[in-house]
Biopython code that builds the backbone (N, CA, C, O; Angstrom):
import numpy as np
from Bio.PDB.StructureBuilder import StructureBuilder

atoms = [
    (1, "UNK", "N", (-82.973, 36.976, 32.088)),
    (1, "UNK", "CA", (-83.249, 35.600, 31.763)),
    (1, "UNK", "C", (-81.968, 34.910, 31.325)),
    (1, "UNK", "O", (-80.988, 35.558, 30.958)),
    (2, "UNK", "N", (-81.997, 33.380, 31.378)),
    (2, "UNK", "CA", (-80.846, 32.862, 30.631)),
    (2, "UNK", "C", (-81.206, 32.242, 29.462)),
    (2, "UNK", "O", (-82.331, 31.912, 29.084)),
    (3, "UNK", "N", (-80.045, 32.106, 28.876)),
    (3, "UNK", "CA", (-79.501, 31.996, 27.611)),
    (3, "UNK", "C", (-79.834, 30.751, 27.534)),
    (3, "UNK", "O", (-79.756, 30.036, 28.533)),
    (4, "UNK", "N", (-80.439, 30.083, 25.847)),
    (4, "UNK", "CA", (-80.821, 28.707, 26.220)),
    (4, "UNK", "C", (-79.713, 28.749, 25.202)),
    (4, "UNK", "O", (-79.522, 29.592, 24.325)),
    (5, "UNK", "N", (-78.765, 27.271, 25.605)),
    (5, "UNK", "CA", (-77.709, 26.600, 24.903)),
    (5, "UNK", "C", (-78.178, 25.314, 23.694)),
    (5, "UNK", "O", (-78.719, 24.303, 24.143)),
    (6, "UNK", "N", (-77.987, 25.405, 22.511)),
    (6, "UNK", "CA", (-78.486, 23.726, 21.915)),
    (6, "UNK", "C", (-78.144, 23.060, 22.357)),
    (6, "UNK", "O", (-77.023, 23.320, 22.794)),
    (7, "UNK", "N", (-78.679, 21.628, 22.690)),
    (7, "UNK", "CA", (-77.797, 20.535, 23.034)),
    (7, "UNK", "C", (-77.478, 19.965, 22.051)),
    (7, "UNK", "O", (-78.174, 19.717, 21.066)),
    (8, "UNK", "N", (-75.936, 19.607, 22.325)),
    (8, "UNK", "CA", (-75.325, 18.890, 21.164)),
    (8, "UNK", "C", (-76.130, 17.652, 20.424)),
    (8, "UNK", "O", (-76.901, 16.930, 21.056)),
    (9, "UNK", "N", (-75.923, 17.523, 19.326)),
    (9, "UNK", "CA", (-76.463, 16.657, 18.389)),
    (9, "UNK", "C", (-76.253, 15.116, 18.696)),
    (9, "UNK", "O", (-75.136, 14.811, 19.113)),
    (10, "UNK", "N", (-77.284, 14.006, 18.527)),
    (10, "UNK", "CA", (-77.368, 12.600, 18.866)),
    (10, "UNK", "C", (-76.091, 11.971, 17.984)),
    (10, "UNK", "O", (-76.131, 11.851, 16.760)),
    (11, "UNK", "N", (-75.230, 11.684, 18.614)),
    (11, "UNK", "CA", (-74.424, 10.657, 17.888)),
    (11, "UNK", "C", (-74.883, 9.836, 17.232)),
    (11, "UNK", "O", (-74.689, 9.616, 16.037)),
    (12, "UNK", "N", (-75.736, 9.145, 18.185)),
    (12, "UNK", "CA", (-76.460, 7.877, 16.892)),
    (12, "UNK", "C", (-76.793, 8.709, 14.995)),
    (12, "UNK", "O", (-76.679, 8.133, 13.913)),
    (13, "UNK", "N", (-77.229, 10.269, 15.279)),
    (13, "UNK", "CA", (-77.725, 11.033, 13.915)),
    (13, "UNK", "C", (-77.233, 10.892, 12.811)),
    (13, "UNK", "O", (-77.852, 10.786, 11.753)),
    (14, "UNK", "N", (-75.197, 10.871, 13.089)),
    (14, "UNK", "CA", (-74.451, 10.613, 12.030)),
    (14, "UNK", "C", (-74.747, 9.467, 11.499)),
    (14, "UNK", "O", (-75.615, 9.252, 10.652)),
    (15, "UNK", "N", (-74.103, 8.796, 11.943)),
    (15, "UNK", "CA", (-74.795, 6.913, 12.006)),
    (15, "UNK", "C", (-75.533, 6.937, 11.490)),
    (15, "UNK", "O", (-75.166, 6.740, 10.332)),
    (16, "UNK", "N", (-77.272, 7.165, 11.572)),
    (16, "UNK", "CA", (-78.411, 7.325, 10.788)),
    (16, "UNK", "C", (-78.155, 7.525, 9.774)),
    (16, "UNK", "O", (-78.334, 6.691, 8.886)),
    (17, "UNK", "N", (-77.696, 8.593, 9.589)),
    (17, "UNK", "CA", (-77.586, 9.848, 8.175)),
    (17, "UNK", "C", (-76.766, 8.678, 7.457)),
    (17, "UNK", "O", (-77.072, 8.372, 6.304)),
    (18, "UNK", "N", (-76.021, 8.205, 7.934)),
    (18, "UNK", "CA", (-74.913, 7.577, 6.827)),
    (18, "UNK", "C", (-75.633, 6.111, 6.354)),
    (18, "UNK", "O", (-75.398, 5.546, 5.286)),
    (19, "UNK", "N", (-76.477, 5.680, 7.302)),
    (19, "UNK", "CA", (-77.279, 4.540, 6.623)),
    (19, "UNK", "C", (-78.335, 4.437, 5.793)),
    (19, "UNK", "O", (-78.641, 3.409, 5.190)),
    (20, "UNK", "N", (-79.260, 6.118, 5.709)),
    (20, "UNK", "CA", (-80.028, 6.171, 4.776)),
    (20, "UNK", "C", (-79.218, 6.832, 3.435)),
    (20, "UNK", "O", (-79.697, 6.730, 2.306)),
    (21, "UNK", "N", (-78.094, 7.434, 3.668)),
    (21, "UNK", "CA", (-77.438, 8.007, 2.278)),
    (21, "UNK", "C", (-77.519, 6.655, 1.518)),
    (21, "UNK", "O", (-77.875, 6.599, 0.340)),
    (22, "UNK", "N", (-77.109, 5.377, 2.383)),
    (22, "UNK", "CA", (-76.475, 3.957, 1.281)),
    (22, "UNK", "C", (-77.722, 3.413, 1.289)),
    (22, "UNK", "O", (-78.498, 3.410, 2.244)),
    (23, "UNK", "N", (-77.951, 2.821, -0.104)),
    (23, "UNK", "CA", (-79.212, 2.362, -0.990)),
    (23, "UNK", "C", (-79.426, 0.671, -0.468)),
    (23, "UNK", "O", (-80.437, -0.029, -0.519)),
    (24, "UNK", "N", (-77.967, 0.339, 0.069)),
    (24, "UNK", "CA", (-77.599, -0.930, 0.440)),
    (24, "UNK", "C", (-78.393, -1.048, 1.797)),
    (24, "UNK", "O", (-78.813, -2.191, 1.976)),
    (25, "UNK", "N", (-78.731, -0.077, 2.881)),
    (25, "UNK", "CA", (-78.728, -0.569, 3.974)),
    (25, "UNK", "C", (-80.082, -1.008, 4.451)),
    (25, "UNK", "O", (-80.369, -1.778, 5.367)),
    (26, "UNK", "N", (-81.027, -0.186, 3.426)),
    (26, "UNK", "CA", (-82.194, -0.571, 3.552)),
    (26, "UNK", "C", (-82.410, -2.486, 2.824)),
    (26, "UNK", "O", (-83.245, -3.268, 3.280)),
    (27, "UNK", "N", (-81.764, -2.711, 2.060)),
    (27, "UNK", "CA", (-81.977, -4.119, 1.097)),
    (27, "UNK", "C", (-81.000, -5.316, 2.314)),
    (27, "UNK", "O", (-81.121, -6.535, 2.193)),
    (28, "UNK", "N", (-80.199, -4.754, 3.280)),
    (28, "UNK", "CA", (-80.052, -5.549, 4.627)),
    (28, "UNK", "C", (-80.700, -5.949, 5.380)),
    (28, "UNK", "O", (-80.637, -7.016, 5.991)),
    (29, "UNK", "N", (-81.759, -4.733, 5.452)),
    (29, "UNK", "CA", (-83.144, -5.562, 5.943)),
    (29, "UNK", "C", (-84.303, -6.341, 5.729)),
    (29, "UNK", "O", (-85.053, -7.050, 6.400)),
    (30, "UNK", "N", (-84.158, -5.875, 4.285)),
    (30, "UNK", "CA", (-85.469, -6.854, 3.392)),
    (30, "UNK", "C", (-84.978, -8.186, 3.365)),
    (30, "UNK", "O", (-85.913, -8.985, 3.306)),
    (31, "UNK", "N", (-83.601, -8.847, 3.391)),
    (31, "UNK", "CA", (-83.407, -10.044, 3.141)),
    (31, "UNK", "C", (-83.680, -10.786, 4.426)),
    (31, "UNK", "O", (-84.535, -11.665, 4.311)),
    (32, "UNK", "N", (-82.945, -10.574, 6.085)),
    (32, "UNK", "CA", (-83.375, -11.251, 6.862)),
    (32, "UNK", "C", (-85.443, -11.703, 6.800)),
    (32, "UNK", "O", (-86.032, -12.784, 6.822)),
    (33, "UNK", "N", (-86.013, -10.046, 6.709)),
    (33, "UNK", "CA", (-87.268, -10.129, 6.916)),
    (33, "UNK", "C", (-88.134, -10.906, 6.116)),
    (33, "UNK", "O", (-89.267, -11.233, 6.470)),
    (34, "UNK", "N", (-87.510, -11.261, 4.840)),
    (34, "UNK", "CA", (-88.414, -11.997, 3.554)),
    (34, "UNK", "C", (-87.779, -13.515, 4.305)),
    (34, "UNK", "O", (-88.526, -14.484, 4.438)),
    (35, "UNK", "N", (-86.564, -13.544, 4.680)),
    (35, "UNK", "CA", (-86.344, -14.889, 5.232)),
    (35, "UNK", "C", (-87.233, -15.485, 6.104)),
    (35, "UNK", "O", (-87.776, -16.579, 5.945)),
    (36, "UNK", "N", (-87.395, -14.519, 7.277)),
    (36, "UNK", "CA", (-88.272, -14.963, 8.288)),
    (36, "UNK", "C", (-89.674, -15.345, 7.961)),
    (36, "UNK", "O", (-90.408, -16.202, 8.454)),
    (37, "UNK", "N", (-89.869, -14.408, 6.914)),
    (37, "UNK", "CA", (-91.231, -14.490, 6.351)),
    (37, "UNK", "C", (-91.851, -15.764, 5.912)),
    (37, "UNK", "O", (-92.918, -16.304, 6.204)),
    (38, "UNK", "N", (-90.578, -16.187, 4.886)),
    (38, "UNK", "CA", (-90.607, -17.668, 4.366)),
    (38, "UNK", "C", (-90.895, -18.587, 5.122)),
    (38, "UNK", "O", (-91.888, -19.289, 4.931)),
    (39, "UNK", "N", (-89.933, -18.776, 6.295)),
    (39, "UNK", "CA", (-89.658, -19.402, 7.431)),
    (39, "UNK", "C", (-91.064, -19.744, 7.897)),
    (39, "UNK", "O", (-91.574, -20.854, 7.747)),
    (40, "UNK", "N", (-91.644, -18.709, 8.471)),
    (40, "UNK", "CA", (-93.255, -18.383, 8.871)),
    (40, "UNK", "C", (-94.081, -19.404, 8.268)),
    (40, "UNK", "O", (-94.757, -20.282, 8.805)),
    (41, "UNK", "N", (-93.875, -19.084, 6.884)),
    (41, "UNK", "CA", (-95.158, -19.767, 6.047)),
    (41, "UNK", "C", (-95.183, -21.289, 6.113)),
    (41, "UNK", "O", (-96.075, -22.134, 6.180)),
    (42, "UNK", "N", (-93.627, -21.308, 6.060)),
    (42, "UNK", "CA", (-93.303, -22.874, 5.957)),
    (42, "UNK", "C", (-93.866, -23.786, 7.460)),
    (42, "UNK", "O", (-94.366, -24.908, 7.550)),
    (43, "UNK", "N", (-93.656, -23.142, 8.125)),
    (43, "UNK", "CA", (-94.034, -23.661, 9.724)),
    (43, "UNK", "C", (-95.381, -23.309, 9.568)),
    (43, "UNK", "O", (-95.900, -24.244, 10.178)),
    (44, "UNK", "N", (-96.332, -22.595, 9.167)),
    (44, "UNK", "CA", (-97.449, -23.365, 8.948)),
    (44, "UNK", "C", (-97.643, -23.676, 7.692)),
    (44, "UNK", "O", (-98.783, -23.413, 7.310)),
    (45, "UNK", "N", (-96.997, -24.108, 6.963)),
    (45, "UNK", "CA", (-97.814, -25.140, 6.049)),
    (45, "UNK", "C", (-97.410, -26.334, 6.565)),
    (45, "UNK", "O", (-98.311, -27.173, 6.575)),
    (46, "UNK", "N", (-96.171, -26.762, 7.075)),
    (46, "UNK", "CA", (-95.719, -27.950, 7.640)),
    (46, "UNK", "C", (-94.983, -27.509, 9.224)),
    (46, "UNK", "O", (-93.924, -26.890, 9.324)),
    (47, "UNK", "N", (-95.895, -28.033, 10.484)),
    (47, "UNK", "CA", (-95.453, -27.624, 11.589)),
    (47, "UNK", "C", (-94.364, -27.958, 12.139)),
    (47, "UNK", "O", (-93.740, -27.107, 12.774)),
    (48, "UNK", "N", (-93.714, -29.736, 11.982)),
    (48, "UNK", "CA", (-92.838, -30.233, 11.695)),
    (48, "UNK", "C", (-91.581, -29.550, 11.675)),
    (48, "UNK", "O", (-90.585, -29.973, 12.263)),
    (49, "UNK", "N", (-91.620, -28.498, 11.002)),
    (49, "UNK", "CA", (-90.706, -27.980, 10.477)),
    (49, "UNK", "C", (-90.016, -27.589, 11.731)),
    (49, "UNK", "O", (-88.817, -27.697, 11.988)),
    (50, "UNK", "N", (-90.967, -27.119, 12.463)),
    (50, "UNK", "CA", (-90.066, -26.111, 13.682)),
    (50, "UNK", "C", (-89.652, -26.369, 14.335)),
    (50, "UNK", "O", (-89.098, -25.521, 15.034)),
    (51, "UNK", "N", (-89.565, -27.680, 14.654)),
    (51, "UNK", "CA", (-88.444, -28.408, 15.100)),
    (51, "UNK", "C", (-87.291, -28.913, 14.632)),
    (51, "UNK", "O", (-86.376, -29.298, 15.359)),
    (52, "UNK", "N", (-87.282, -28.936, 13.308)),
    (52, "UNK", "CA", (-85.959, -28.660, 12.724)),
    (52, "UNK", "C", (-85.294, -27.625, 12.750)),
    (52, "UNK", "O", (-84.068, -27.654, 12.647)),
    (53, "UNK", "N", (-86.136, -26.268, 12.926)),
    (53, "UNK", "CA", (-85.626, -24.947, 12.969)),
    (53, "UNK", "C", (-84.955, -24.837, 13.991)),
    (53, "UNK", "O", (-83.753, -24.698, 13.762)),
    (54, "UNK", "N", (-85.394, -24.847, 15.588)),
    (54, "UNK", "CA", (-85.219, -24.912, 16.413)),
    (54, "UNK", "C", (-83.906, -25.682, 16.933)),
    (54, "UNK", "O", (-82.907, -25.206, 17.473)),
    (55, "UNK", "N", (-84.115, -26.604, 16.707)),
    (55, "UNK", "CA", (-82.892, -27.924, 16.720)),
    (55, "UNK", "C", (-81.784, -27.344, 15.904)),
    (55, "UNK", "O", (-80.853, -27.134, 16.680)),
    (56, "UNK", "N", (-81.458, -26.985, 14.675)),
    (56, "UNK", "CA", (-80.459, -26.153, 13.707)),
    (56, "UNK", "C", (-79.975, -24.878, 14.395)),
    (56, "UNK", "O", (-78.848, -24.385, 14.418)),
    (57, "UNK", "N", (-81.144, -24.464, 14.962)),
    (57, "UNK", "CA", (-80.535, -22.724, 15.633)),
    (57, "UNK", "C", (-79.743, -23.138, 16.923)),
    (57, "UNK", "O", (-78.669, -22.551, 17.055)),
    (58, "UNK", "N", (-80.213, -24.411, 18.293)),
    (58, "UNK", "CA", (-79.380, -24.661, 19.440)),
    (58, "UNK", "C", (-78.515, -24.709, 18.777)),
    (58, "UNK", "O", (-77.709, -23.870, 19.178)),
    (59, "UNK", "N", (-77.984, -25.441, 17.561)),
    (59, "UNK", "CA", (-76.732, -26.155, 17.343)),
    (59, "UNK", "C", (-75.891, -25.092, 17.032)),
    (59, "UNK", "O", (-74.792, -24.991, 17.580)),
    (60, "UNK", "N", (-76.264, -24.338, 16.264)),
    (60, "UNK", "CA", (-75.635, -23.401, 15.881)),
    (60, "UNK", "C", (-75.220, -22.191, 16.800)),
    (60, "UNK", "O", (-74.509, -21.249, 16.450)),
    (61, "UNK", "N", (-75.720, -22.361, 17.885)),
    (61, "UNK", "CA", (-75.546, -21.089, 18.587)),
    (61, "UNK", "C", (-74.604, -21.476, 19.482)),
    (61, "UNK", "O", (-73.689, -20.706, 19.773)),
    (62, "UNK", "N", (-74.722, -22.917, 20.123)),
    (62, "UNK", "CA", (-74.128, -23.984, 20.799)),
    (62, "UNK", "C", (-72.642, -23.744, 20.042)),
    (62, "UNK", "O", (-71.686, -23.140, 20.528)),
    (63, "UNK", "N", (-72.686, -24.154, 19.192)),
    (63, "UNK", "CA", (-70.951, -23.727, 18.811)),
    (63, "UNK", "C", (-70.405, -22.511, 18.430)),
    (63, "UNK", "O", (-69.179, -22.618, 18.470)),
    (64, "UNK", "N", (-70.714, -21.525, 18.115)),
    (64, "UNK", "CA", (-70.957, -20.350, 18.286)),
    (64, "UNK", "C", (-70.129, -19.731, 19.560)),
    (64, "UNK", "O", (-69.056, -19.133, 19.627)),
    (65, "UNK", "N", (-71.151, -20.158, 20.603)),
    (65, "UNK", "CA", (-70.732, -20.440, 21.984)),
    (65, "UNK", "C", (-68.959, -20.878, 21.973)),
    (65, "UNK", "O", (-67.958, -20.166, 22.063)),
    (66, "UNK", "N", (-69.084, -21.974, 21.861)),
    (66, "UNK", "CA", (-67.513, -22.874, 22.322)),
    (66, "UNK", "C", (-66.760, -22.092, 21.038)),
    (66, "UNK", "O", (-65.557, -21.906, 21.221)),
    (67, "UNK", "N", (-67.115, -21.781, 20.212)),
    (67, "UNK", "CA", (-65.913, -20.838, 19.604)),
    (67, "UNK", "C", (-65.693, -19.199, 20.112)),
    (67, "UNK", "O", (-64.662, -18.626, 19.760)),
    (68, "UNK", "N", (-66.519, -18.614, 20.794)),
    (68, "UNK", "CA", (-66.244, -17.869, 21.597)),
    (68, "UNK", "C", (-65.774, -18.082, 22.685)),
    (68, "UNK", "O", (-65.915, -17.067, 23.368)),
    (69, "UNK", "N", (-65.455, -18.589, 23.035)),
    (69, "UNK", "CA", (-65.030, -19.168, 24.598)),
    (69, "UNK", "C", (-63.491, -19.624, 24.285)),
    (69, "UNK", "O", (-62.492, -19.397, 24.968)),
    (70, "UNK", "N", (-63.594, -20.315, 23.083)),
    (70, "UNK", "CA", (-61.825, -20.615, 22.653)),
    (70, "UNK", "C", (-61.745, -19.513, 22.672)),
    (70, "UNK", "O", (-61.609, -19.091, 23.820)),
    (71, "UNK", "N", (-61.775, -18.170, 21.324)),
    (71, "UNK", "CA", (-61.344, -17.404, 21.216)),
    (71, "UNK", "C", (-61.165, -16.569, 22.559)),
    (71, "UNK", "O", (-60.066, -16.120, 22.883)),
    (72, "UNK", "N", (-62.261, -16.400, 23.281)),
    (72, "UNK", "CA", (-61.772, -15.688, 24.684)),
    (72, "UNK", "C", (-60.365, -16.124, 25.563)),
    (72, "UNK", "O", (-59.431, -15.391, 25.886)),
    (73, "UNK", "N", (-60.535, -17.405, 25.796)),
    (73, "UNK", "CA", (-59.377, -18.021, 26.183)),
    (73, "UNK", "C", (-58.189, -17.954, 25.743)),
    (73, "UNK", "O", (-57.286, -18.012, 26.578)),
    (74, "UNK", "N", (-57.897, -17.832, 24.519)),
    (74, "UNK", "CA", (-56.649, -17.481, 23.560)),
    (74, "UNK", "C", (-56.583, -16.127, 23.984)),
    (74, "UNK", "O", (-55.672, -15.949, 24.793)),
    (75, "UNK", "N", (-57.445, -14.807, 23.623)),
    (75, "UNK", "CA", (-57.271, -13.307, 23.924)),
    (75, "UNK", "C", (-56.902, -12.918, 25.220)),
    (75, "UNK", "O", (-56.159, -11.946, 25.355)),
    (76, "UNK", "N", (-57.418, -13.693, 26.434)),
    (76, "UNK", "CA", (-56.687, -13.543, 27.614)),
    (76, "UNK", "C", (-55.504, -14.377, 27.850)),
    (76, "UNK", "O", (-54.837, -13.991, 28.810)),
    (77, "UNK", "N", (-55.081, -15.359, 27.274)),
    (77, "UNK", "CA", (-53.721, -15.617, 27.247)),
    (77, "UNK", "C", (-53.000, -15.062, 26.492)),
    (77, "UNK", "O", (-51.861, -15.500, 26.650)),
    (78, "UNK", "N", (-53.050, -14.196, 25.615)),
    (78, "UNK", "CA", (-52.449, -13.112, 24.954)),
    (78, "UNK", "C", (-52.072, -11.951, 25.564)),
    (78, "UNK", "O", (-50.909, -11.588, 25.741)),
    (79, "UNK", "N", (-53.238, -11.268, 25.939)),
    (79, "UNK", "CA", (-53.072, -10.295, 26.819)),
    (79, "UNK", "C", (-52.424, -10.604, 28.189)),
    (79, "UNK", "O", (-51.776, -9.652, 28.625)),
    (80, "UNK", "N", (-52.440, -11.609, 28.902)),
    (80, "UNK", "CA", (-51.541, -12.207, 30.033)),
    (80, "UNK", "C", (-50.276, -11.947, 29.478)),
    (80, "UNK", "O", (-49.502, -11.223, 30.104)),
    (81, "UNK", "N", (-49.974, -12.395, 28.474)),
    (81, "UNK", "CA", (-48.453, -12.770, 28.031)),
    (81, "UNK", "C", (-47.759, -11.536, 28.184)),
    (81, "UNK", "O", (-46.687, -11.561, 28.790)),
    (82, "UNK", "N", (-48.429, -9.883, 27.490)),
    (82, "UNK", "CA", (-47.877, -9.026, 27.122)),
    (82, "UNK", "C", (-47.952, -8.306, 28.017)),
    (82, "UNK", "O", (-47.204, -7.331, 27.937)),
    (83, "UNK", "N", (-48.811, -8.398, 29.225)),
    (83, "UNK", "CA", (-48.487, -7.854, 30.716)),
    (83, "UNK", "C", (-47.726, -8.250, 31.418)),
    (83, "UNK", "O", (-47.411, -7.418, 32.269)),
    (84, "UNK", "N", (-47.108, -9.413, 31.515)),
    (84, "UNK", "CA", (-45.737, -9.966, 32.331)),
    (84, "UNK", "C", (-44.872, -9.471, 31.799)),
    (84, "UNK", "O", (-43.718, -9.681, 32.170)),
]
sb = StructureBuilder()
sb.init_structure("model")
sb.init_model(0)
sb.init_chain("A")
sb.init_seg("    ")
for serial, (resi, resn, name, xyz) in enumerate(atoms, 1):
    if name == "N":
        sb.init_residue(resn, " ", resi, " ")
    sb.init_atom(name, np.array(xyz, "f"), 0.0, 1.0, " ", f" {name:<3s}", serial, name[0])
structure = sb.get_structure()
């Protein structure tokens, strides 16, 4: 018969391991989720709302956008420069 080999261990495992050792990483998630939560309630108590939400998040993502796009533009004219 053959020999069964372990398969090496999930990279992601370390990673894991090192995010439940820190007390912090779990309280990273409670804050987005209590946010959203809020968020939630507020859009139905006032529906209104979600169109302000909505409207705030394009905008924000919208420039977001064009500042990635500068920055891209700058990093490949950088990297151009130091290949000639």
């Amino acid at each position: 018969m053959t020999e069964s080999t372990s398969a090496p261990p999930c990279p992601m495992a370390a990673m894991c391991k090192g995010m439940t050792d820190k007390p912090k990483s779990g309280l990273m998630l409670l804050i987005p989720a209590l946010i959203f939560v809020i968020f939630g309630v507020a859009i139905l108590i006032a529906p209104q709302i979600l169109a302000w939400l909505v409207g705030i998040a394009l905008i924000v993502m919208g420039v977001a956008i064009l500042l990635l796009g500068r920055f891209m533009r700058g990093f490949a004219k950088r990297s151009h420069a130091t290949h000639d």
